[in-house]
N, C-alpha and C positions, 0 to 999 in steps of 0.2 A: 504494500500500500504506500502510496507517497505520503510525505508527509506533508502537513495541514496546516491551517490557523483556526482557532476557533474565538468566535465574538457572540456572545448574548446580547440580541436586541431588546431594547428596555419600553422601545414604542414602533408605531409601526414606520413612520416617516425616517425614524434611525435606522429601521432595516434595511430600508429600501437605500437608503445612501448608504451602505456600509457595503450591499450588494453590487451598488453604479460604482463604486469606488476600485471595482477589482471585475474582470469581465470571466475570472475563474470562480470566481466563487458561487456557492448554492446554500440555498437554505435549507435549513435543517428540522423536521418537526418529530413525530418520532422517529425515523429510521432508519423505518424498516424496511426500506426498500433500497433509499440512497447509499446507508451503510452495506448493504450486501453487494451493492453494486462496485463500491471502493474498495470494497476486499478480493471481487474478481477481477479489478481494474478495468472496469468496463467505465466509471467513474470516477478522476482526478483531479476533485478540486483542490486550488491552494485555500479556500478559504470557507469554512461552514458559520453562517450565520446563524442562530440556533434564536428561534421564532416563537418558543413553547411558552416563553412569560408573558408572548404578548398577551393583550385585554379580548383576546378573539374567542374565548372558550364557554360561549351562550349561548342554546339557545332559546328566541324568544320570538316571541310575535309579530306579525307585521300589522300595520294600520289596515288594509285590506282583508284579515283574516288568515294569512298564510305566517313561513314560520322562514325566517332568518338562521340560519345556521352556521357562527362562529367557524373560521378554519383550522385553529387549534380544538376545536371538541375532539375527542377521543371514539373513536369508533363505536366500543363501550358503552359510552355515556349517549351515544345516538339511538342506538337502540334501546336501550333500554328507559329512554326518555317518553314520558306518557303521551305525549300529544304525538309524538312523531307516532308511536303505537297505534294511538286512537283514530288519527286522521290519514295516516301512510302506511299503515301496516307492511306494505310490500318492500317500501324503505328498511323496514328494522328487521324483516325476515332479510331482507339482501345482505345485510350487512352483518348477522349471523353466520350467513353460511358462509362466507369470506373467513380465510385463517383459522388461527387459536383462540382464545381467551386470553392469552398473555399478550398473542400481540394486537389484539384487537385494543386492550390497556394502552399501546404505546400510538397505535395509528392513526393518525389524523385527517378529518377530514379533507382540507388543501390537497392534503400527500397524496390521500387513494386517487383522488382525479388526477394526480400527476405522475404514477407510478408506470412504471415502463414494462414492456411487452414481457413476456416468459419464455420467450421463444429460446430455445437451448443455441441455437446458432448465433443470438443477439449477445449470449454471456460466453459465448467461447470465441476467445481471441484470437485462435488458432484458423477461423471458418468467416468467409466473407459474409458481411453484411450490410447493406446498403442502410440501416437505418443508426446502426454503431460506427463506422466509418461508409459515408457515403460515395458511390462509384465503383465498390467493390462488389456487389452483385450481391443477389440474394437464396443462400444455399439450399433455403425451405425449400422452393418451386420443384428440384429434383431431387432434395434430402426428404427427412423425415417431416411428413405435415400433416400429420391424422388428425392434430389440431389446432390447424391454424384456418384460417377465414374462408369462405365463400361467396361474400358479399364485400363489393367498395375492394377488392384487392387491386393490384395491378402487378404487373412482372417483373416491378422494383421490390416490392417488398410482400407476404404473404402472413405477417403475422397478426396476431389477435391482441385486445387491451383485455386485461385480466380482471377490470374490473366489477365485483356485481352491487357495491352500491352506485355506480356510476350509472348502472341500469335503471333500477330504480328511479334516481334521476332524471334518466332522459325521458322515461313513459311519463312526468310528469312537472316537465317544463322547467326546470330550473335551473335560473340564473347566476353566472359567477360572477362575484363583485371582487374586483383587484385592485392594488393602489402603486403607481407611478410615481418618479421624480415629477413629472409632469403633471398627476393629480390624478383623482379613481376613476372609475370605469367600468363595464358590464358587458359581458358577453353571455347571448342563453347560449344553452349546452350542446345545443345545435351547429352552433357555430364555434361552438369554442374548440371540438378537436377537428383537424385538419383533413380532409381528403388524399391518400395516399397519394395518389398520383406519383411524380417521378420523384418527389423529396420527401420520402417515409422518415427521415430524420428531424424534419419538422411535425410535429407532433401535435400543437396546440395556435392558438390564434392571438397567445397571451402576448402585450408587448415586452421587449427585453427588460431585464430586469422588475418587472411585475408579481407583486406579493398578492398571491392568492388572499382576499380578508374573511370571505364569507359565503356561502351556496344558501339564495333562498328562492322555497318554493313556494307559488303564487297558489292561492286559493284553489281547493278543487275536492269539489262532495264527491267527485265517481272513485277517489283515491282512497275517500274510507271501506271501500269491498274490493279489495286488492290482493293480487297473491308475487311471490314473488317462487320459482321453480327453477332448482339446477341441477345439472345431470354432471358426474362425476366419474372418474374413474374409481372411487375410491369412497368409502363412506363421510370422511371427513378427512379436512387438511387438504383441499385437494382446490386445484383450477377447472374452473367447469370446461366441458366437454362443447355444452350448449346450456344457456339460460332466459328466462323469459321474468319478465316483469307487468301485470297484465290488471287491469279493473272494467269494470265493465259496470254499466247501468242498462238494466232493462225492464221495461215495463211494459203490461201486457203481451208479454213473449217478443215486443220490438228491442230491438238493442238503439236505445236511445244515446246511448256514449261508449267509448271504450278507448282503455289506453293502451296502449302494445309495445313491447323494446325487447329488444334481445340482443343475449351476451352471447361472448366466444363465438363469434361468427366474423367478426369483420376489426379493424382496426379501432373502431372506437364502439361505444353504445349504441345500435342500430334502432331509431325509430321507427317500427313497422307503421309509416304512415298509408303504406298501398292499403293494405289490409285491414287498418281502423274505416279508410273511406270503403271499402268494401260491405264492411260490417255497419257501418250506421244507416239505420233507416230501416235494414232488413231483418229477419227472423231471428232467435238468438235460438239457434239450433246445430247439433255439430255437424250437421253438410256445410252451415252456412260459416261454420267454424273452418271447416276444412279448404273449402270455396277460397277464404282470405289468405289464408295461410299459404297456398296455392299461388295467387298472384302476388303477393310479397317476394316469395323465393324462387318467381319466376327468373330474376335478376339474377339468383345464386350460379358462379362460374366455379364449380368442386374440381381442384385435382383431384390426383389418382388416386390419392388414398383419406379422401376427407368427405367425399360422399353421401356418406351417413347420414351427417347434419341438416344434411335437407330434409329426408327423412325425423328425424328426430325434432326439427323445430317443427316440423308439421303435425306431429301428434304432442307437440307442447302445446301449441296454441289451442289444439283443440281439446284436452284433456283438460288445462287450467281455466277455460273459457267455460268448458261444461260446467266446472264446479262451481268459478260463479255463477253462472246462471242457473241451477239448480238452487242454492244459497237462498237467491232471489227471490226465487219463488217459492218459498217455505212459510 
């Protein structure tokens, strides 16, 4: 590992100079990610800003009815937060089945939306990567990719963003607020991670030097009958294979709303929006389940050994959809 500088920032406006002041350096919230990455040397700062005192660890209300969520809160402390429970439920399942207990203690929310790919050829220095060193190709496309992406890929890069509360997330609109030398700012989630295209090393839409402050989500009654669904290789501890983030409102068997996203498929949170406009308006039934699922993943372009996924997210949506809507009508 190279050796470092470390500074605790005391406010956020010090972060952010302490950050412009040096164009190696990164912040630091818990980890758990950036430290695993500086011990493969996938990651070299001279310098870790360490963000954990700042004032960001709320969270609270918005004037609108929706909920603000500090970037230091703790994975933790998100889930297991009543309101996030009560009105997101799919949020604090997401954020369960991500990791341990230990490190869920340490991870932050800023971090998990910034946390970088899994992909075994991203962490092995020895194997070309276009998104760790870009121009050197990308080894997935004819290595090992049983789980990497099907959607949004391109032939620069083939991996997946590992995150499932990010999922959650994106099926329900919310926005990250950041802060500049320049002054703050907001991107929804939408926008905020990048399209691969030929620069998979560009990752996010954040400006240089930009301190994640806070992720809040806007107002939304169809978020409180929500599920949140991952498929693993593994009982636990594990990166999903394929995952879905999914609410739904229906009344008199019409599907009057529904949210959709899904993980481990693409480079970032994938909004199933073909497939919500499919679904609104018509029958909340699992043909009609199946029907959406179908023109969403028409898109999906599967290597040779990733396939499955298509498969798999097609009877996600429609297994987690039936349950809401059975729920519904009890």
């Amino acid at each position: 590992m190279r050796e470092f500088g470390y500074r605790r920032a005391v406010d956020v406006p010090g972060a952010v100079a302490l950050l412009g002041a040096d164009p190696e350096a990164r912040f630091l919230g818990g980890g758990t990610n950036l430290v695993d990455l500086m011990k493969s040397g996938v990651e070299r700062p001279a310098l870790l800003v360490d963000v954990t005192e700042l004032p960001l660890d709320r969270i609270e209300e918005t004037e609108d009815g929706g909920l603000r969520i500090g970037a230091t809160v703790t994975n933790s402390d998100l889930a297991a937060h009543p309101e996030v429970r009560r009105r997101y439920p799919a949020l604090a399942q997401a954020v369960l089945a991500g990791a341990s207990g230990q490190l869920r203690n340490m991870a932050t929310v800023g971090g998990n939306l910034l946390q970088r790919t899994r992909c075994g050829y991203f962490t092995d220095l020895a194997a070309p990567c276009n998104k760790r060193a870009p121009g050197s190709g990308c080894a997935a496309v004819e290595g090992v990719h049983h789980n990497h992406a099907i959607l949004g890929a391109s032939a620069h890069c083939v991996a997946v963003h590992p995150s499932d509360m990010g999922v959650a997330l994106a099926a329900f609109d919310a926005v990250v607020s950041y802060e500049t030398a320049d002054g703050p700012g907001e991107l929804a989630l939408d926008a905020f991670y990048l399209p691969v295209g030929d620069t998979p090393h560009r990752e996010t839409a954040l400006p240089p030097g930009a301190l994640i402050t806070a992720v809040t989500l806007p107002p939304a009654p169809v978020a409180a009958r929500s599920r949140y669904r991952k498929v693993r290789e593994r009982a636990s501890y594990a990166f999903a294979i394929g995952s879905i983030a999914a609410a739904l409102d229906v009344r008199d068997g019409v599907v009057h709303e529904v949210r959709l996203a899904f993980g481990a498929v693409a480079s970032r949170p994938w909004r199933a929006r073909t497939a919500e406009r499919a679904l609104t308006g018509g029958p909340a039934s699992a043909e009609a389940f199946a029907a959406a699922a179908d023109a969403e993943l028409a898109a999906a372009e599967a290597l040779p050994h990733n396939g499955y996924k298509v498969t798999l997210m097609r009877n996600l949506v429609v297994a987690v959809l039936t349950e809401l809507a059975e729920e519904a009508a009890r």
